[in-house]
N, CA and C atoms as a LAMMPS dump frame, in Angstrom:
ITEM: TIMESTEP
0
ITEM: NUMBER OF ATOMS
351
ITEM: BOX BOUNDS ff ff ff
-5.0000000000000000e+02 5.0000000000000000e+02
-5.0000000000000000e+02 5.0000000000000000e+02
-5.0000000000000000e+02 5.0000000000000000e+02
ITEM: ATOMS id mol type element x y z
1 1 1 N 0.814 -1.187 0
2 1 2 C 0 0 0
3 1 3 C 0.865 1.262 0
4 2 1 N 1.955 1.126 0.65
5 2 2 C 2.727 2.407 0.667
6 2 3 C 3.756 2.579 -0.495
7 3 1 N 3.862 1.442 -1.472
8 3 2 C 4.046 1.745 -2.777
9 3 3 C 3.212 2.302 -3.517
10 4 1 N 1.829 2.38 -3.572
11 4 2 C 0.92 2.782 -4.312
12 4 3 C 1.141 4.28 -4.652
13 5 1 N 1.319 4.493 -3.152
14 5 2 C 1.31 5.694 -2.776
15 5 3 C 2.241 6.948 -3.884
16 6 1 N 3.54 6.104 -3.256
17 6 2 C 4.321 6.854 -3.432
18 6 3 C 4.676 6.504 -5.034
19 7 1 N 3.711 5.601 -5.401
20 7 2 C 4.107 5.922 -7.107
21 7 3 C 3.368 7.071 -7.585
22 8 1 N 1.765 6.99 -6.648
23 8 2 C 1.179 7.934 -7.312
24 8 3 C 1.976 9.597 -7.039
25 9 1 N 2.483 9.627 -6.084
26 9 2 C 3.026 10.645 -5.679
27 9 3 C 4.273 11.312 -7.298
28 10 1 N 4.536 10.248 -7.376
29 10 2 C 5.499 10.116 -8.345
30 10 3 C 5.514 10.455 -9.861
31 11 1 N 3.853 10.469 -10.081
32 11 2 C 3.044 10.683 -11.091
33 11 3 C 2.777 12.267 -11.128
34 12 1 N 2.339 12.042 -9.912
35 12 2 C 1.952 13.726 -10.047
36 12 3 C 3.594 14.702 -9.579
37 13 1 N 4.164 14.394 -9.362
38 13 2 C 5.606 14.974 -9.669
39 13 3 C 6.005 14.926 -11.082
40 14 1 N 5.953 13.774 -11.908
41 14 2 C 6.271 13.731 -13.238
42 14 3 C 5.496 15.078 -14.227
43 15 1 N 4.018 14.526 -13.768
44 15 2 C 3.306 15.469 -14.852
45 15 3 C 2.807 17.143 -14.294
46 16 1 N 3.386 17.688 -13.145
47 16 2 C 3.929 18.899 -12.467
48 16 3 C 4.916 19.428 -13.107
49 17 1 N 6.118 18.598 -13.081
50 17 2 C 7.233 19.097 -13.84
51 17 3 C 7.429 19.246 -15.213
52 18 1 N 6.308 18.081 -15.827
53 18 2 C 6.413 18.597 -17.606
54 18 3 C 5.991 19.987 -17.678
55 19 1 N 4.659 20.233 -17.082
56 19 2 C 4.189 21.374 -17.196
57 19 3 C 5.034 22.642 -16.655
58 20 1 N 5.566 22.267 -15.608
59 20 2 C 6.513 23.618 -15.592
60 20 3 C 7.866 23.869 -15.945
61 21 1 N 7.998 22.519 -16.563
62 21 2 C 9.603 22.65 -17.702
63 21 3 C 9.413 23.631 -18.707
64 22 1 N 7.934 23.287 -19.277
65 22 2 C 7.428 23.813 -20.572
66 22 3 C 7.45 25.492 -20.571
67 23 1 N 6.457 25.45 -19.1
68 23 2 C 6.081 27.238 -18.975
69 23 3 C 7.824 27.908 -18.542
70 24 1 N 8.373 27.54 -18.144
71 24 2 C 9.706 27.765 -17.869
72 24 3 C 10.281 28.352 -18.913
73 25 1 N 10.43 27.124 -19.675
74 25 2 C 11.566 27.308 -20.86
75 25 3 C 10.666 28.299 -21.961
76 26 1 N 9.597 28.73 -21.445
77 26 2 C 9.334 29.843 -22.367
78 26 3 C 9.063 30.559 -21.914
79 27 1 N 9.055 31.037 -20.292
80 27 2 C 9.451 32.41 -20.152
81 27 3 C 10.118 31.744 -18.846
82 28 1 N 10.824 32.641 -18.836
83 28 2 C 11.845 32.523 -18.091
84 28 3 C 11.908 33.271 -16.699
85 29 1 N 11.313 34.414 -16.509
86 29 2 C 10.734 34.492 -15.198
87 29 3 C 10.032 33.802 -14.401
88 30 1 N 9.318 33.163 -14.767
89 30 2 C 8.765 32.366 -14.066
90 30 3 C 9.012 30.641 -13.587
91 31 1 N 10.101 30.847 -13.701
92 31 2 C 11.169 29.794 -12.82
93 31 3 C 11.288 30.548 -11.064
94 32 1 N 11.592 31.884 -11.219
95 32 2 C 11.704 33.076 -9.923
96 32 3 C 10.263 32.813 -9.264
97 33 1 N 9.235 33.065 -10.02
98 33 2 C 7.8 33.147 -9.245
99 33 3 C 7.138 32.03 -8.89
100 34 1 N 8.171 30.639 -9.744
101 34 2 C 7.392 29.703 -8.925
102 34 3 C 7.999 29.244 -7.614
103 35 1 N 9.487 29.337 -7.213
104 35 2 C 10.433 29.261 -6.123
105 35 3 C 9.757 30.31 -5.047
106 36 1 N 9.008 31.019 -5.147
107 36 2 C 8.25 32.013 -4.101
108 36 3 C 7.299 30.959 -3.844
109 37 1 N 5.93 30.946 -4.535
110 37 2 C 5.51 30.038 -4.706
111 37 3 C 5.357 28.95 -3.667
112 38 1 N 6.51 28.177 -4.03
113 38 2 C 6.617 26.582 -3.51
114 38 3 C 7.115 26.576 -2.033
115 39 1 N 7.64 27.942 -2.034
116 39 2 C 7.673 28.296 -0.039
117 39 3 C 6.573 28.809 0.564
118 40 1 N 5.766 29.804 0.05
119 40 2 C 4.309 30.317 0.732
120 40 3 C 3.599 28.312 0.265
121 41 1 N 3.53 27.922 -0.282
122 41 2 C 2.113 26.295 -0.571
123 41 3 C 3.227 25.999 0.753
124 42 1 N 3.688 25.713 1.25
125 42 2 C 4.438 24.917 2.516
126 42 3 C 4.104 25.611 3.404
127 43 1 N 3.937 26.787 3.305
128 43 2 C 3.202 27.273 4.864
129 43 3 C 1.905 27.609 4.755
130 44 1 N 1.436 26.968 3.931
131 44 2 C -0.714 26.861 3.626
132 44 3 C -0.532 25.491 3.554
133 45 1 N 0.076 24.22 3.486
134 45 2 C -0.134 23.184 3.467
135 45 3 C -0.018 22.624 4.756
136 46 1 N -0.664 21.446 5.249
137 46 2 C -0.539 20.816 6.393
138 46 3 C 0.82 19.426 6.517
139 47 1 N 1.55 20.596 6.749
140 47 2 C 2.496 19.423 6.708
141 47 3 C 3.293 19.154 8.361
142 48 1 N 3.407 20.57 8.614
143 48 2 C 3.673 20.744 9.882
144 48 3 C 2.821 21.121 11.301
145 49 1 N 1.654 20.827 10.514
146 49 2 C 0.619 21.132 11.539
147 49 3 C -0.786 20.454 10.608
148 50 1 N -1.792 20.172 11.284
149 50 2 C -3.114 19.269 11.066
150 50 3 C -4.138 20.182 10.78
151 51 1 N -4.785 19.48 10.096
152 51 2 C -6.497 20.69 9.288
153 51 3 C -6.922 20.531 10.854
154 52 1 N -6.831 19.473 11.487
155 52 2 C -8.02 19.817 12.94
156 52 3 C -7.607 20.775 14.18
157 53 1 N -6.712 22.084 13.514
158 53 2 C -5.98 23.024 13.964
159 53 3 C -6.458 24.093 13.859
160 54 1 N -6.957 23.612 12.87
161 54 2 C -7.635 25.572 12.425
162 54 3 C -9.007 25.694 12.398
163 55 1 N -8.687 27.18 12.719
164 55 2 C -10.456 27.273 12.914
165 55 3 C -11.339 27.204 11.639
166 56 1 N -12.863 27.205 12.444
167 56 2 C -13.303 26.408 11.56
168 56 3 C -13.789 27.684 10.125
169 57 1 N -13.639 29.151 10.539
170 57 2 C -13.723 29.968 9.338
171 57 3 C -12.81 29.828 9.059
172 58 1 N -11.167 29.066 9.218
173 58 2 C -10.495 29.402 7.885
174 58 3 C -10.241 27.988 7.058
175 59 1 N -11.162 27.268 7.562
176 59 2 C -10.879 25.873 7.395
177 59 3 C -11.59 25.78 5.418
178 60 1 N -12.183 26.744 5.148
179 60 2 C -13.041 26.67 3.757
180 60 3 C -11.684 27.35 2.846
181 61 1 N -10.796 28.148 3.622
182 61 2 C -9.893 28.45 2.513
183 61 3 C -8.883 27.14 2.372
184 62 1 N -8.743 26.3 2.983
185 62 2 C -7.734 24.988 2.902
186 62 3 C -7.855 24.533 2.092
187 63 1 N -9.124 23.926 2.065
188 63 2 C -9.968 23.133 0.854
189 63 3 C -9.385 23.105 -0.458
190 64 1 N -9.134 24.553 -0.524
191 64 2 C -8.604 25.076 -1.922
192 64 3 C -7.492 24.53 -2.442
193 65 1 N -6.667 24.038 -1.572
194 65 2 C -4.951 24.13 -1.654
195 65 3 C -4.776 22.405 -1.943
196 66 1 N -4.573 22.197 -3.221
197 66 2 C -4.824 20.858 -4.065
198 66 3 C -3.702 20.01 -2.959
199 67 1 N -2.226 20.443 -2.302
200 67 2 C -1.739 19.774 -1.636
201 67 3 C -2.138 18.647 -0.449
202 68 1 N -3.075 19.768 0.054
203 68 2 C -3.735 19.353 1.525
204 68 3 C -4.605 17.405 1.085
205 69 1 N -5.032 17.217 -0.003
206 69 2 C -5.343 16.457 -0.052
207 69 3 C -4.663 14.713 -0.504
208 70 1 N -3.338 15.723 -0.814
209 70 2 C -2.273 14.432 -1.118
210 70 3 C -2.026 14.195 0.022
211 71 1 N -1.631 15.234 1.203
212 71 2 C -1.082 14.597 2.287
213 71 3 C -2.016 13.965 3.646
214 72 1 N -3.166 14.275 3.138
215 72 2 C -4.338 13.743 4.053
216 72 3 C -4.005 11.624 3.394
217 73 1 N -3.782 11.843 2.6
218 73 2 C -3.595 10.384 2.406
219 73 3 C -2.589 9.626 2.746
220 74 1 N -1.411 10.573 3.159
221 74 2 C -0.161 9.702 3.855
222 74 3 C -0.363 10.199 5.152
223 75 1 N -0.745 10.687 5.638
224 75 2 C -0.587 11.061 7.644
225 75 3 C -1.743 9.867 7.973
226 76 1 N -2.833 9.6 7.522
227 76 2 C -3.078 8.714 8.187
228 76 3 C -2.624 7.611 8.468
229 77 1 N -2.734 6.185 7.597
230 77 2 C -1.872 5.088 7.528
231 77 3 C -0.814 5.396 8.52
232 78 1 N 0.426 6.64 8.459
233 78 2 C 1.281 6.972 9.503
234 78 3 C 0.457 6.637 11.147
235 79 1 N -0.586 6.79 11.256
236 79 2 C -0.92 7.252 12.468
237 79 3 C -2.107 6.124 12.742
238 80 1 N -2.279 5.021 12.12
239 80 2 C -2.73 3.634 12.422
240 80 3 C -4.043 3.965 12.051
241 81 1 N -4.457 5.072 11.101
242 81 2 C -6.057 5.35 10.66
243 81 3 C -6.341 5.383 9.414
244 82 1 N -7.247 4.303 8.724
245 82 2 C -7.52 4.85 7.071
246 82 3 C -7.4 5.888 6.525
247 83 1 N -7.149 6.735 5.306
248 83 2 C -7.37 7.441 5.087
249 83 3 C -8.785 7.789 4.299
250 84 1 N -9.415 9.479 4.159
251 84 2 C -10.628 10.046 4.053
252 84 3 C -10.808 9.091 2.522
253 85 1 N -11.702 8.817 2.215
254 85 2 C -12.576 8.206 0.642
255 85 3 C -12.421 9.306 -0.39
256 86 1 N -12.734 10.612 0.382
257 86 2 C -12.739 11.98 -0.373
258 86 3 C -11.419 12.408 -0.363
259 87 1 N -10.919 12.271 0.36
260 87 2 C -9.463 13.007 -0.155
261 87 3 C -8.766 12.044 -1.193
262 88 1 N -8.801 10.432 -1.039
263 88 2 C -8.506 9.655 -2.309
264 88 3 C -8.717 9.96 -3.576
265 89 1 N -10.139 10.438 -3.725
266 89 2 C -10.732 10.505 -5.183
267 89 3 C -10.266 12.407 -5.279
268 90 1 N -10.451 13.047 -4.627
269 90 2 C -10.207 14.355 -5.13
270 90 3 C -8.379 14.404 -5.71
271 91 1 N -7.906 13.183 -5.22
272 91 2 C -6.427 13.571 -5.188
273 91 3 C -6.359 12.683 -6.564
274 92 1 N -6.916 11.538 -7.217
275 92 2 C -6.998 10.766 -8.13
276 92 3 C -7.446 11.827 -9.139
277 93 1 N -8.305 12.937 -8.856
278 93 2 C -9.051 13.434 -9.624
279 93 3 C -7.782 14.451 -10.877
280 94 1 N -7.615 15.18 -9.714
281 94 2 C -6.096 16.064 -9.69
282 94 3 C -5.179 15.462 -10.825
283 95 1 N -4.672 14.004 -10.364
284 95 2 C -3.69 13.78 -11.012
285 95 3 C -4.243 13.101 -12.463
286 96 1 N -5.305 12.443 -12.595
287 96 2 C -5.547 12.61 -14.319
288 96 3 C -5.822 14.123 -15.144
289 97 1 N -6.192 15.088 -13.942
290 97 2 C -6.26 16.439 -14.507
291 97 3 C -4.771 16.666 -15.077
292 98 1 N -3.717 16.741 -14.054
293 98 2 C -2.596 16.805 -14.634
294 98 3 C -2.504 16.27 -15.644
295 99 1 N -2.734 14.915 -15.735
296 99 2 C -1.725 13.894 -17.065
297 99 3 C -2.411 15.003 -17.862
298 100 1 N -3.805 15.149 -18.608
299 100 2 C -4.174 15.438 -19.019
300 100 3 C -3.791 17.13 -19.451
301 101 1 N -3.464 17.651 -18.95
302 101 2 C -2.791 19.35 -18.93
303 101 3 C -1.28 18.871 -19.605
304 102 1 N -0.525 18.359 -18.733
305 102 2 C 0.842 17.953 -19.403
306 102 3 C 0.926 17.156 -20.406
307 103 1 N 0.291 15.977 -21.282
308 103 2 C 0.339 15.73 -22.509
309 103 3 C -0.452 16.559 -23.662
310 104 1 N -1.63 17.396 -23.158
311 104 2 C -2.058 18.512 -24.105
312 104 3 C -0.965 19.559 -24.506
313 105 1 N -0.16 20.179 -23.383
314 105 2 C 0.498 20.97 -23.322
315 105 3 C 2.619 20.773 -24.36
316 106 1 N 2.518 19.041 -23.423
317 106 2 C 3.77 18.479 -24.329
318 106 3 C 2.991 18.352 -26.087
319 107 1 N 2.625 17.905 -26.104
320 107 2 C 2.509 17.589 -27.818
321 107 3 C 1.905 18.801 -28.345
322 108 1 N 1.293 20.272 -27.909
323 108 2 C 1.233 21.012 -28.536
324 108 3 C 2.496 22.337 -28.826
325 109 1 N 3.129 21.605 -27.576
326 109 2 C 4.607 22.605 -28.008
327 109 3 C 6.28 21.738 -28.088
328 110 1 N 6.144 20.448 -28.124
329 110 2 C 7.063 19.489 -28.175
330 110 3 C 7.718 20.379 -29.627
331 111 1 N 7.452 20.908 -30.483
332 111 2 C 8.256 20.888 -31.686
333 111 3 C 8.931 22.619 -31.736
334 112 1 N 8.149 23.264 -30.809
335 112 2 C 9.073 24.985 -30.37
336 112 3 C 9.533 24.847 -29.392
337 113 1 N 9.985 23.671 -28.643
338 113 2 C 10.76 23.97 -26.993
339 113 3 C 12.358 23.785 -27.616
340 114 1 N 12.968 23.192 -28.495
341 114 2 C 14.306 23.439 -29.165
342 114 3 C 14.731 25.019 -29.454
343 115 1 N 13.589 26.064 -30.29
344 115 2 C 13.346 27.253 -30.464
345 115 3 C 13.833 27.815 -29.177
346 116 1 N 12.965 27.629 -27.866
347 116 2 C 12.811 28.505 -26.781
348 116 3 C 14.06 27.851 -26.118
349 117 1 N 15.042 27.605 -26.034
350 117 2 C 16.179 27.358 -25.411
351 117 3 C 17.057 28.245 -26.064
């Protein structure tokens, strides 16, 4: 089970990074804005602290933050408890969204990313 996991994890790292190889290598600022970025999602994500922390008005802005639901699926199992049904499928949901964004995105610019280097 904790292979599953971490393949799927692995997936959605793969098809994250096509997509932001792509937007990268064609503009080039935004390599800078996503390194901001990926430090503010670590301090809105629950990694170092639990959704059953916060109150419950700011608990509707969490929701939002596509992370929170990958890691609702590894802290439990950690902690001898199934994980949520809903955070499974919203996080399954996510990552065919990805595939789906990153092979639209690779095969419509696979033949100008030589250009943009």
């Amino acid at each position: 089970m904790v292979f599953a996991r971490t393949t799927h994890f692995d997936y959605v790292t793969f098809f994250c990074s096509i997509i932001l190889a792509i937007i990268c290598t064609r503009f080039r600022d935004v390599l800078m804005i996503m390194q901001n970025l990926l430090i503010i999602a670590f301090y809105f994500t629950p990694i170092m602290w639990k959704t059953e922390q916060v109150p419950a008005a700011m608990l509707h802005y969490i929701n939002y933050n596509p992370l929170v639901y990958y890691f609702n699926i590894i802290r439990p199992p950690l902690l001898g408890v199934m994980p949520d049904l809903r955070s499974i499928s919203i996080a399954l949901t996510i990552t065919a969204i990805l595939f789906l964004l990153a092979m639209l995105l690779l095969n419509r610019t696979r033949r100008r990313i030589a250009y943009w280097l």
